[in-house]
PyMOL CGO cylinders between C-alpha atoms (Angstrom):
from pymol import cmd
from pymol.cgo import CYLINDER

trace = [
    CYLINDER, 52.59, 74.51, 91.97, 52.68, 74.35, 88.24, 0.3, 1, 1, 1, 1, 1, 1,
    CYLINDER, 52.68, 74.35, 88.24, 49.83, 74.62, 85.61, 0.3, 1, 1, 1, 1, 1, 1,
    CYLINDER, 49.83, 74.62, 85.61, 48.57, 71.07, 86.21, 0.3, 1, 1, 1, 1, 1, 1,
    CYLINDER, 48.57, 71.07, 86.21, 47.81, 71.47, 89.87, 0.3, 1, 1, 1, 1, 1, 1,
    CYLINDER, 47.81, 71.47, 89.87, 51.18, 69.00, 91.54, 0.3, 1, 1, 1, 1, 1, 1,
    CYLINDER, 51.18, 69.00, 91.54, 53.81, 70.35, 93.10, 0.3, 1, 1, 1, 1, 1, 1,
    CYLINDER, 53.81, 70.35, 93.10, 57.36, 71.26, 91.33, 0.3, 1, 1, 1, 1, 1, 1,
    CYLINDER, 57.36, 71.26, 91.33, 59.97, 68.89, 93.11, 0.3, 1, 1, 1, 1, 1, 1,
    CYLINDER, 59.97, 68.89, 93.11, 63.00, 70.92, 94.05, 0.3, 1, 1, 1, 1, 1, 1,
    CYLINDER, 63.00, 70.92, 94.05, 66.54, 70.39, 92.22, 0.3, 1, 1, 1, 1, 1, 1,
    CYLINDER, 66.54, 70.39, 92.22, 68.41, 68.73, 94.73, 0.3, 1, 1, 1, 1, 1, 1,
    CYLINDER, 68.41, 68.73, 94.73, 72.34, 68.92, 93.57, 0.3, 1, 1, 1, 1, 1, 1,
    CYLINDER, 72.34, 68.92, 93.57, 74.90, 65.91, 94.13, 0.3, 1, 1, 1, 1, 1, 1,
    CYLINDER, 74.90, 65.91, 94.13, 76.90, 68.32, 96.40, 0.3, 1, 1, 1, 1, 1, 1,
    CYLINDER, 76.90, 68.32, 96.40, 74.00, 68.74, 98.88, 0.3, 1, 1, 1, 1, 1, 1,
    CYLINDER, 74.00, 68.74, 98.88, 73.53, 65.11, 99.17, 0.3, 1, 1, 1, 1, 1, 1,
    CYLINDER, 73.53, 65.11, 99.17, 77.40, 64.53, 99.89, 0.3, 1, 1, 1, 1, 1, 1,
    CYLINDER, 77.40, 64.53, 99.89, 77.56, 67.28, 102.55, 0.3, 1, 1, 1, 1, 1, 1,
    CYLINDER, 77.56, 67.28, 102.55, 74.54, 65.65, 104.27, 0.3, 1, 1, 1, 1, 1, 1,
    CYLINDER, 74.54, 65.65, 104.27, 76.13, 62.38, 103.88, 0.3, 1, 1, 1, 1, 1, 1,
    CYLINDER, 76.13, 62.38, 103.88, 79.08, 63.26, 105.27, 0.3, 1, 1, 1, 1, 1, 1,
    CYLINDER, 79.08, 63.26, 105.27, 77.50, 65.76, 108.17, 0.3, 1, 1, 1, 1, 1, 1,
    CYLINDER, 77.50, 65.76, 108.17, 75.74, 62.51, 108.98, 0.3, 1, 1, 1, 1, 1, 1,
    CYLINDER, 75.74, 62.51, 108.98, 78.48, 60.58, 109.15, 0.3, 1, 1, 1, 1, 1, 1,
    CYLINDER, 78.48, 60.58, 109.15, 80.79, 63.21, 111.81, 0.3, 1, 1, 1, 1, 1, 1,
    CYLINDER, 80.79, 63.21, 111.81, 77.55, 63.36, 113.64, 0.3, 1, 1, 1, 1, 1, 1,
    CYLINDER, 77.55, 63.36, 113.64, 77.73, 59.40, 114.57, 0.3, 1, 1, 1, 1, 1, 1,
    CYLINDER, 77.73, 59.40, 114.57, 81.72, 59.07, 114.89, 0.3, 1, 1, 1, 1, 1, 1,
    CYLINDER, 81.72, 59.07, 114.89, 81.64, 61.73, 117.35, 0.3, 1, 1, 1, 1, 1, 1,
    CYLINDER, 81.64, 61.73, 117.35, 78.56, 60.01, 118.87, 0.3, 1, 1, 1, 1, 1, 1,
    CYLINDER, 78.56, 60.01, 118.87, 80.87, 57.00, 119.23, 0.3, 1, 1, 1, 1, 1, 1,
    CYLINDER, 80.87, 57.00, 119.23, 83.78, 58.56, 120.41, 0.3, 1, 1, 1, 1, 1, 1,
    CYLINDER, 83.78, 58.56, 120.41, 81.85, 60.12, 123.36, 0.3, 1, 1, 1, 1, 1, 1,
    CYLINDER, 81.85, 60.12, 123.36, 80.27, 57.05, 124.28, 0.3, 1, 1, 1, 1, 1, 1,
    CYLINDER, 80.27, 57.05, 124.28, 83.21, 55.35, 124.56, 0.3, 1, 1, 1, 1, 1, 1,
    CYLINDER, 83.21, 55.35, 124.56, 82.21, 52.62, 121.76, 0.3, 1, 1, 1, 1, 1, 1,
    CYLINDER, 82.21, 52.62, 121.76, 85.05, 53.51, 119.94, 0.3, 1, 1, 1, 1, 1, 1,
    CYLINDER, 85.05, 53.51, 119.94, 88.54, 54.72, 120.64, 0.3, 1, 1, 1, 1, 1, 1,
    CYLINDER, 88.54, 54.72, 120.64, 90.98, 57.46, 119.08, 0.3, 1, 1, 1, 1, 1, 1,
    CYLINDER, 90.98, 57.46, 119.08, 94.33, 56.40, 117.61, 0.3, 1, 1, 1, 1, 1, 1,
    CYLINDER, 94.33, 56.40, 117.61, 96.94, 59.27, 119.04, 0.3, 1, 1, 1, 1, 1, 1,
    CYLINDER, 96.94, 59.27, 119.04, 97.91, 60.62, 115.85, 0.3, 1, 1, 1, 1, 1, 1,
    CYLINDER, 97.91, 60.62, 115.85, 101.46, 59.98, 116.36, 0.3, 1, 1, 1, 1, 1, 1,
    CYLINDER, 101.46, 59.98, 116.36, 100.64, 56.16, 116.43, 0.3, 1, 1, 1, 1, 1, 1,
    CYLINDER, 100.64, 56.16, 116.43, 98.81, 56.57, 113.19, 0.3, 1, 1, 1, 1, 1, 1,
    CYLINDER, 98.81, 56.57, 113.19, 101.80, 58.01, 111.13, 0.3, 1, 1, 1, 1, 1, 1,
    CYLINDER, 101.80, 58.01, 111.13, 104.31, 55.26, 112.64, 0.3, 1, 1, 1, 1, 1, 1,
    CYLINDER, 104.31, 55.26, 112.64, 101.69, 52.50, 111.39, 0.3, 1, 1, 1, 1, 1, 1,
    CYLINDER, 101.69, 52.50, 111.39, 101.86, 54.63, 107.87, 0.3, 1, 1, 1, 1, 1, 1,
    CYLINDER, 101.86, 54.63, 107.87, 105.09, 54.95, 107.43, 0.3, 1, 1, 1, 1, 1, 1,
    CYLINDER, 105.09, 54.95, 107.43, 106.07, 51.20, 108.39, 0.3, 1, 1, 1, 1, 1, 1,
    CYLINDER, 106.07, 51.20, 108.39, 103.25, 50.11, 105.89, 0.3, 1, 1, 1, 1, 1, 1,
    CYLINDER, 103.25, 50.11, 105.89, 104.96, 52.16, 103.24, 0.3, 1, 1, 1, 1, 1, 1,
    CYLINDER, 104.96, 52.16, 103.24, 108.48, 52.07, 104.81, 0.3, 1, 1, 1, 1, 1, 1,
    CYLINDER, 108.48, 52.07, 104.81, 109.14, 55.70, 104.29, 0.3, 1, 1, 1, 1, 1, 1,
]
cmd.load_cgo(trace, "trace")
C-alpha cells in the first residue's frame, strides 16, 4: 500500500497480456481439436493449397 492507504496496481507489460492471449487461445484450439469440433488439415494438404494460391 502506498502513503494514502489504496493499493499500488501492478505494471502489467504488453508482452504478458499477448502471451496470455495467445496461451488462451492454444488452450481452446486444442480443446476443439480433441472434441472433434474441428478438424486438422495434414500439413502436406496445406502447402499444396499454398503453393497453388501463389503458384510457386
Amino acid at each position: 500500500m502506498n502513503n494514502k492507504g489504496t493499493k499500488k496496481q501492478k505494471s502489467i507489460s504488453p508482452l504478458s497480456v499477448f502471451k496470455r492471449i495467445r496461451d488462451d487461445e492454444i488452450e481452446k484450439r486444442i480443446k476443439e481439436l480433441r472434441s472433434g469440433l474441428v478438424k486438422a488439415i495434414p500439413l502436406e494438404q496445406v502447402k499444396r493449397r499454398i503453393e497453388a494460391r501463389f503458384h510457386w
